[in-house]
C-alpha positions in Angstrom: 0.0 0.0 0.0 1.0 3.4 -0.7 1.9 5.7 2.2 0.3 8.7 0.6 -2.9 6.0 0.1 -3.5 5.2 3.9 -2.0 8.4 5.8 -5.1 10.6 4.7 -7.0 8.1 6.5 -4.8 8.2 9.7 -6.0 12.4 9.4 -9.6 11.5 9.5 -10.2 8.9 11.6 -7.0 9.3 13.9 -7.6 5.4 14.6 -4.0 4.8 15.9 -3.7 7.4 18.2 -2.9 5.5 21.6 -3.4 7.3 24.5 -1.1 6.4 27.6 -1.5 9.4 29.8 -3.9 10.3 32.6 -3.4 14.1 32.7 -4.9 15.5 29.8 -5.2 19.4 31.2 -6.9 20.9 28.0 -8.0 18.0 25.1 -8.8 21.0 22.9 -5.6 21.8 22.0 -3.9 18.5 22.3 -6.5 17.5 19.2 -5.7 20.2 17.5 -1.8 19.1 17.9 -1.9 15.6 17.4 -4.2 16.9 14.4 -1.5 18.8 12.8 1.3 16.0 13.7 -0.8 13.8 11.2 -1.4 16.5 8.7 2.5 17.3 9.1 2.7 13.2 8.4 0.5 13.0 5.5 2.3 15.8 3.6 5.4 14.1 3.8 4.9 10.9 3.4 5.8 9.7 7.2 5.1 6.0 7.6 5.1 6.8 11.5 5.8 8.9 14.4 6.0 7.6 18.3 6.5 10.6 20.5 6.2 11.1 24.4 7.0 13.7 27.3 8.0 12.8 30.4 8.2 15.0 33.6 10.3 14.3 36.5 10.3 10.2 36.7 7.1 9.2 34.7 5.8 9.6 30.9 3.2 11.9 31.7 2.0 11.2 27.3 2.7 9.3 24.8 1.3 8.7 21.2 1.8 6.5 18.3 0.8 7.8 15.0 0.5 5.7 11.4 2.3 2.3 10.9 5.7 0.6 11.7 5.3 -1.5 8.8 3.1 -0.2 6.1 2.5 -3.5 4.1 1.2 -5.2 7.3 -0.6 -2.5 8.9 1.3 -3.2 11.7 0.0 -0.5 14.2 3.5 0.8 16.7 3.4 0.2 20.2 5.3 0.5 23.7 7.2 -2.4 22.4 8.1 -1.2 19.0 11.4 -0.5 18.5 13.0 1.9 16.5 16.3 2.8 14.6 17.2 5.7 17.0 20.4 6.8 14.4 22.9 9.7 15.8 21.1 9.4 19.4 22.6 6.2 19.7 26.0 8.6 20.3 24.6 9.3 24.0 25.0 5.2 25.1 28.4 5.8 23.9 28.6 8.5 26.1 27.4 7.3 28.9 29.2 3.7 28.7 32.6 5.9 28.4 31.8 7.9 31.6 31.0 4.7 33.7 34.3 3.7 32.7 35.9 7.2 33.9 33.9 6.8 37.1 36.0 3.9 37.7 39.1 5.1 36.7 39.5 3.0 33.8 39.4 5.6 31.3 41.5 9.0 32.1 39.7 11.8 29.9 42.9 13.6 28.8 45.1 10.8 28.8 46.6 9.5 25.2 44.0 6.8 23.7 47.0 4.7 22.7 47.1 4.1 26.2 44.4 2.0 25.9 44.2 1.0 22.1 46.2 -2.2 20.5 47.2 0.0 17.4 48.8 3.7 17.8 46.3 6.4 16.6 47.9 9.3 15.4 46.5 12.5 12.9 49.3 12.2 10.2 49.0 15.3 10.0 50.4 16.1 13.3 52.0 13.1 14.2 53.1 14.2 18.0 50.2 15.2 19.0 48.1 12.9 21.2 44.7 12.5 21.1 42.2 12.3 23.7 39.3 10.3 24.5 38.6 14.0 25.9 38.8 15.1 22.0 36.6 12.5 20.7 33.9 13.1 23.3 33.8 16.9 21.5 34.2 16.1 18.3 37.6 17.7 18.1 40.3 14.7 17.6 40.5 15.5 13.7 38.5 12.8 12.3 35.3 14.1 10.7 32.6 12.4 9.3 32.9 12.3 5.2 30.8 14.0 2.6 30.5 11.5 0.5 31.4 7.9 -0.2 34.1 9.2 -2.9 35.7 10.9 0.2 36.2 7.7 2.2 35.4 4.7 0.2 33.3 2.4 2.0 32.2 4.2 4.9 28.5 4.6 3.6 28.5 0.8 3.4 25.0 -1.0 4.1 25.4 -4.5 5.7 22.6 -6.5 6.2 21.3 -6.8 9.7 23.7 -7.6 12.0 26.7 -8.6 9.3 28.9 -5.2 9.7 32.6 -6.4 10.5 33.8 -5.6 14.3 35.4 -2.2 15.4 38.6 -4.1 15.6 39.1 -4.9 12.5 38.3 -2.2 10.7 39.2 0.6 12.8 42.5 0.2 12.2 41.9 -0.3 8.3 40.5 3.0 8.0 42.8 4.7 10.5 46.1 4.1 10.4 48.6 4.8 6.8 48.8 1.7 5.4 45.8 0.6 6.0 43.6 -1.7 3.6 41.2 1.4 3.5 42.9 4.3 4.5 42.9 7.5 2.0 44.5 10.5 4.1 40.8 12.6 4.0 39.3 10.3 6.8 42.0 13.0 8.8 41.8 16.6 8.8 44.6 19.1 9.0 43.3 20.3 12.4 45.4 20.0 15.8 43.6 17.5 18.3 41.2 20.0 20.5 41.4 22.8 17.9 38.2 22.3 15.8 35.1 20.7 16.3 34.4 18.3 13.6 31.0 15.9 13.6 32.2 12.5 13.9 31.0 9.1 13.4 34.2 7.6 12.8 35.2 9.6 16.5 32.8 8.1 18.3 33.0 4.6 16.9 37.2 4.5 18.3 35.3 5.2 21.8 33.2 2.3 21.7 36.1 0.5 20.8 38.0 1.9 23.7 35.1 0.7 25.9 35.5 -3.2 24.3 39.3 -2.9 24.9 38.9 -1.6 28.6 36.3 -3.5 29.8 37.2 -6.7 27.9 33.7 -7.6 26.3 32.0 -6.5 23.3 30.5 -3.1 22.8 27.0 -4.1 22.9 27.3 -6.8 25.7 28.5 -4.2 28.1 25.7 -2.0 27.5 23.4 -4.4 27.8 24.9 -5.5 31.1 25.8 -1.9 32.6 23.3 0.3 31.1 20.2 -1.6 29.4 19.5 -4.1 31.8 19.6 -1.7 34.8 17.4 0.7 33.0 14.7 -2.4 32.3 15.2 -1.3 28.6 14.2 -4.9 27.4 13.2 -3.9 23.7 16.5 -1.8 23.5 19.8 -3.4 21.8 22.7 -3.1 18.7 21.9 -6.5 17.8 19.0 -7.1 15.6 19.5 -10.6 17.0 19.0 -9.5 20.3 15.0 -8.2 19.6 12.0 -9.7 18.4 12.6 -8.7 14.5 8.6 -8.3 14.4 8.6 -5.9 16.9 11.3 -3.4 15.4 9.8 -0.8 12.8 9.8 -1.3 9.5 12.2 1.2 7.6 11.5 3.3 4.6 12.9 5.5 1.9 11.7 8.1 -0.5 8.4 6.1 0.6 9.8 2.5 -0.4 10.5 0.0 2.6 14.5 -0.3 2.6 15.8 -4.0 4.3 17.5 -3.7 8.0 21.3 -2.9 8.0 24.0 -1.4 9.8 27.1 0.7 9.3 30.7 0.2 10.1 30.0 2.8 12.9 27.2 1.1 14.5 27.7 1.9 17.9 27.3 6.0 16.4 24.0 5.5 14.9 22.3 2.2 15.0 20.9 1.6 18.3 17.4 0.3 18.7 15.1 0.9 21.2 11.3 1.5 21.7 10.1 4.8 22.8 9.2 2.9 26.9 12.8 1.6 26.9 14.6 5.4 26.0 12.2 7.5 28.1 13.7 5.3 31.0 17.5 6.6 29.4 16.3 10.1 29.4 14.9 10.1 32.9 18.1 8.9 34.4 20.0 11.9 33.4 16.6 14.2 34.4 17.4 12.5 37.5 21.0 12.9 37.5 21.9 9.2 36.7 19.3 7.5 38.9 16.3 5.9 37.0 14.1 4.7 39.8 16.1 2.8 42.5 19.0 2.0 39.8 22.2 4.1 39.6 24.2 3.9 36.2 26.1 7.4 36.3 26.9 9.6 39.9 25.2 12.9 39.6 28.5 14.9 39.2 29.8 12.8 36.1 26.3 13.8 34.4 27.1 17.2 35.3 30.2 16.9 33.7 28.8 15.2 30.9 26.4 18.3 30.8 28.8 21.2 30.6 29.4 22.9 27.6 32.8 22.7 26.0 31.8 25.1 22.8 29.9 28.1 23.2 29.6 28.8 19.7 28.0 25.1 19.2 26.5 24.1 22.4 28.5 20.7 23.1 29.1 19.2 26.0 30.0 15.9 25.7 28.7 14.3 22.9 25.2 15.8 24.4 24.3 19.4 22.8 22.8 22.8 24.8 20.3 24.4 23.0 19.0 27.4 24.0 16.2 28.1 26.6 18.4 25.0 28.6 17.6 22.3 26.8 19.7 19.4 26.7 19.5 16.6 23.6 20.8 14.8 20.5 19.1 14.6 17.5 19.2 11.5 14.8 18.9 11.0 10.7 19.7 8.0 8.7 18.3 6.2 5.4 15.2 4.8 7.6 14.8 7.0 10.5 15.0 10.4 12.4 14.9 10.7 15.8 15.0 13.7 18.8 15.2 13.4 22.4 15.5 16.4 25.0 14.8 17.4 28.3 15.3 20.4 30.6 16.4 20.4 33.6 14.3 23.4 35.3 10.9 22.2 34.6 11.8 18.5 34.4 9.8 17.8 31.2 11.7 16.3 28.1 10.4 15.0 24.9 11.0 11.8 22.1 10.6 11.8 19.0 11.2 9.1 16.6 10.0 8.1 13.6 10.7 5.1 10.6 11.6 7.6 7.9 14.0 10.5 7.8 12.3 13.9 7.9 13.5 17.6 9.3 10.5 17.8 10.3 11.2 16.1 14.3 14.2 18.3 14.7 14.5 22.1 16.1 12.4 24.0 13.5 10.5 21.3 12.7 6.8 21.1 12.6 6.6 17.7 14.5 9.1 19.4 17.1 7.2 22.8 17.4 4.3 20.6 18.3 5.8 18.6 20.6 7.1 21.4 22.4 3.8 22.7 22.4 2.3 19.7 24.1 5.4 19.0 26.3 4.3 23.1 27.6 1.3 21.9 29.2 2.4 19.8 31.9 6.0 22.8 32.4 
């Protein structure tokens, strides 16, 4: 079935609308927003949108729009998982810190320390880099433009098939490598220029494996999933019921699952329950219920901006009016999460198609904050 076919339908009717909330201070206007998030939808073709707002330690709403698989009518759920892309980069985050907490991992300490293979910027060849610099974006790796750029990088493998960050790590790194073309480095100093990076965060998530001795995804289902009772939440596509993650889609065709060589940057999966329990630990300053998985002062750390100019902090970005998120976009998804502080509300967005529209400046976003406004 078309998306364009059934959406229209979705407008009318609004028959997949599920409500989950018990404070509902003016149904007027929520209508008239979940309205326009399904008009918003229909325009553009969105297969589906799952949003929520939390406040302090419980979802206070939560809807899901459309379908998670459009061929199936498969209506989106509390267990539906989705593709989160770039927010995946705030697990990294978080599994670094909990290593730092420990001592394990020195912020400003070279990464060689730590890695098997010597990472250097050929570029500047004596100067170390940080895991300080690739929590900021700022070790001189940068994501490429284009696949011409760095050959192989934009590689789809299907479902779980993408080879480990050990082995090609160093294959895209280092001179010599079976890879390597010198533009995966840029002729910055480490710490001098913030540069987006997949390929950054990735080396992180290696230095976790190489720290803590396990793979990247067993140790965050062991020290961050598991305590957060994120159960629908994983890397692995083997690790989820496949029926239960959504379905994604392209230019309004369904695309297979994949992943990238820099999975642990944007392929996470989780359903919108499992993250809002993620996002209300750091509302909470680490603490999600009775379960601890950062100390209050390393999220403050994590929290404090290291670019004015950008917002930063690590990994995490400031926007203004104090808001704290990430946002996501792939081939199959978009995704936004936020919260702030003062008020304690904070938002998800996520959706099985990649739209502007559930960032900053958005439609869906405008509306969300909108709705998230009523319970400030």
């Amino acid at each position: 079935m078309n998306i364009r076919t059934f959406l229209p339908l979705c407008v009318a009717v609004m028959l997949f609308v599920h409500a989950c909330s018990m404070l509902e201070p003016d149904v007027e206007e929520y209508a008239d927003s979940e309205t326009e998030i399904l008009r918003e939808m229909n325009n553009n073709g969105i297969p589906s949108i799952a949003a929520c707002v939390f406040k302090d330690e419980d979802v206070v709403w939560q809807r899901y729009y459309g379908y998670a698989d459009v061929a199936q009518r498969r209506v989106p759920d509390s267990s539906t998982s989705y593709v989160l892309a770039s927010v995946s980069k705030l697990v990294v985050v978080t599994a670094v810190m909990q290593l730092y907490e420990q001592g394990l991992i020195d912020l400003h300490a070279d990464i060689n320390q730590y890695l098997p293979f010597a990472v250097r910027n050929p570029n500047y060849p004596n100067l170390i880099i940080k895991p300080y610099h690739l929590l900021t974006h700022t070790s001189g790796l940068a994501w490429p433009l284009t696949d011409s750029e760095v050959p192989g990088m934009f590689t789809k493998y299907r479902l779980d098939a993408s080879p480990p960050l050990r082995e090609w790590l160093p294959q895209y790194l280092l001179p010599g490598g079976r890879h390597y073309v010198p533009s995966v480095w840029k002729n910055t100093r480490p710490g001098e220029r913030e540069l987006y990076s997949n390929i950054g965060v990735s080396l992180l998530a290696y230095l976790v494996e190489v720290v803590s001795d396990t793979t990247f995804n067993a140790y965050c289902k062991r020290y961050i999933f598991e305590p957060l009772e994120m159960s629908n939440t994983s890397y692995a596509y083997a690790d989820l019921n496949i029926n239960n993650v959504a379905t994604l889609y392209l230019g309004g065709q369904q695309i297979d699952f994949y992943r990238g060589l820099c999975y642990p940057s944007g392929d996470l999966k989780s359903s919108l329950e499992d993250f809002s329990h993620f996002m209300i630990a750091y509302k909470q300053g680490g603490q999600f219920k009775n379960r601890r998985i950062l100390q209050e002062h390393t999220v403050t750390e994590i929290l404090t901006i290291r670019n004015m100019a950008s917002g930063l902090c690590l990994i995490w970005n400031y926007t203004l009016g104090n808001w704290y998120g990430h946002s996501g976009g792939m081939d199959g998804g978009a995704s936004y999460v936020e919260f702030h502080p003062e008020s304690g509300i904070g938002l998800i967005v996520v959706s099985n198609m990649h739209h502007r529209s559930v960032y900053p400046r958005g439609k869906i976003h405008a509306l969300m904050r909108r709705i998230s406004g009523r319970y400030q």
